[in-house]
N, C-alpha and C positions, 0 to 999 in steps of 0.2 A: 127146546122147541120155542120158549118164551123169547130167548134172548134174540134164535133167528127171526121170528116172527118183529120183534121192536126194531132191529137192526133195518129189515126187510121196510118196513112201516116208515123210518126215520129217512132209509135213503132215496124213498119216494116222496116224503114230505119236503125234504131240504131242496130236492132238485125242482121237483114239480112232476104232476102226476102225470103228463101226456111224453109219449117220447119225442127226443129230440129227431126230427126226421133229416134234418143238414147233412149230418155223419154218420145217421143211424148203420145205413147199409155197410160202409165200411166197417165201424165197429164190431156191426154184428158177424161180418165174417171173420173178423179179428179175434173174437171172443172164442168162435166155433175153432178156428184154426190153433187157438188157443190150449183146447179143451182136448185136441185129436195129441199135441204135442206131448199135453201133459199125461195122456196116456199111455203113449210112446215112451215116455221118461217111466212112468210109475212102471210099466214091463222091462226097464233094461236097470230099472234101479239107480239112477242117475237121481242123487240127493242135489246134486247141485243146481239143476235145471228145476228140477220140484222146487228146490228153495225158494229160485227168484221168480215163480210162476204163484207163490204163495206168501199172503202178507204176513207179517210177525205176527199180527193180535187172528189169526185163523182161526176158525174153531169149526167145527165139524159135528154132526150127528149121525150116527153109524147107523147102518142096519139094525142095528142089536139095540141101537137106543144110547149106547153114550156118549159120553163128550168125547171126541179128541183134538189137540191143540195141532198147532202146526208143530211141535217138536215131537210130539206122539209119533206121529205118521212121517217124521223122517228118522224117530230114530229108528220105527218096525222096520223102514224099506231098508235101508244102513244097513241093519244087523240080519236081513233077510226072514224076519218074523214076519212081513207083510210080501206075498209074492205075488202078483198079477202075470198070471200066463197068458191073457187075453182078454182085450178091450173090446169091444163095438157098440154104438153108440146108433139110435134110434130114434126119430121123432124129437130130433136136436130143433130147440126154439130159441132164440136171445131178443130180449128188447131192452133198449137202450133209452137211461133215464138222465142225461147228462151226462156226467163220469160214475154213473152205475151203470151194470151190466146183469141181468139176471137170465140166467143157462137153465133152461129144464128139458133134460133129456131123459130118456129111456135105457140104461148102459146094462147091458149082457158080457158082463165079467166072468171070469176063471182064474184062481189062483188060490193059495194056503196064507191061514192065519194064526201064528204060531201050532204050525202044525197040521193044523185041521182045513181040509181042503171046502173051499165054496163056491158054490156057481149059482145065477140065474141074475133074471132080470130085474131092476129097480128102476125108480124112478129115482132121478139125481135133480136137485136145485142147489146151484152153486150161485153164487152172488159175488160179482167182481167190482174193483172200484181204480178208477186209471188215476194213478199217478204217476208226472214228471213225463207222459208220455206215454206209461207200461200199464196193462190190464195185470193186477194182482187179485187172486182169491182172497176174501177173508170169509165166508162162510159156506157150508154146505150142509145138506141134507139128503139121508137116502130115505126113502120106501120103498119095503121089498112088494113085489107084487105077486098074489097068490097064481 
């Protein structure tokens, strides 16, 4: 939580705190359009599309509270430890801070986690950063919601 929280903190201090409104709007469907693909991929298991949707230095905070890296999470979808039977996505926001991007949605998932079946609602904040052109994740966060 520290390190999303400093990451979160440093990529609006570097850029500046107001958003860019130039490109905002495209961006921000970019990011959205982004986020629908990457759930398209995480249900069809498609490591490779996950890959390039996801920076090297990723890091992730689960529902359950722990870390996982971006190799965590491709190697579960890979070896089918991590299965998503169903996406949808709720109360999708993005605002654009320069070349950050910050996603807080609402996702109503369905799928098994080595084994064990889970569903319901969370709050997701993903944080993206465009390089070379491409919007890559490098960090997330869930809250499940009671």
């Amino acid at each position: 939580m520290q390190k999303l929280l400093l990451l979160l903190f440093l990529a609006v201090v570097l850029v500046g705190a107001a958003p860019q409104p130039c490109r905002a709007g495209a961006d921000e469907d970019s990011v959205k359009a982004l986020e629908i693909r990457r759930g398209e991929a995480l249900m069809r298991g498609d490591t490779t599309a996950i890959g390039q949707m996801t920076a090297p230095e990723f890091i992730e905070i689960s529902r359950l509270g722990t870390l996982r890296t971006r190799a965590d999470n491709l190697r579960d979808v890979a070896s089918g430890m991590l299965k998503l039977t169903s996406v949808h996505f709720d109360s999708t926001t993005v605002s654009i801070y320069g070349n950050v991007a910050i996603l807080r949605a609402i996702a109503d998932n369905t799928g098994t986690m080595r084994g064990f079946p889970f569903s319901g609602r969370i709050w997701i904040t993903r944080i993206f950063v465009k390089r070379n052109g491409k919007w890559q994740a490098v960090a997330m966060q869930h809250t499940m919601i009671p």
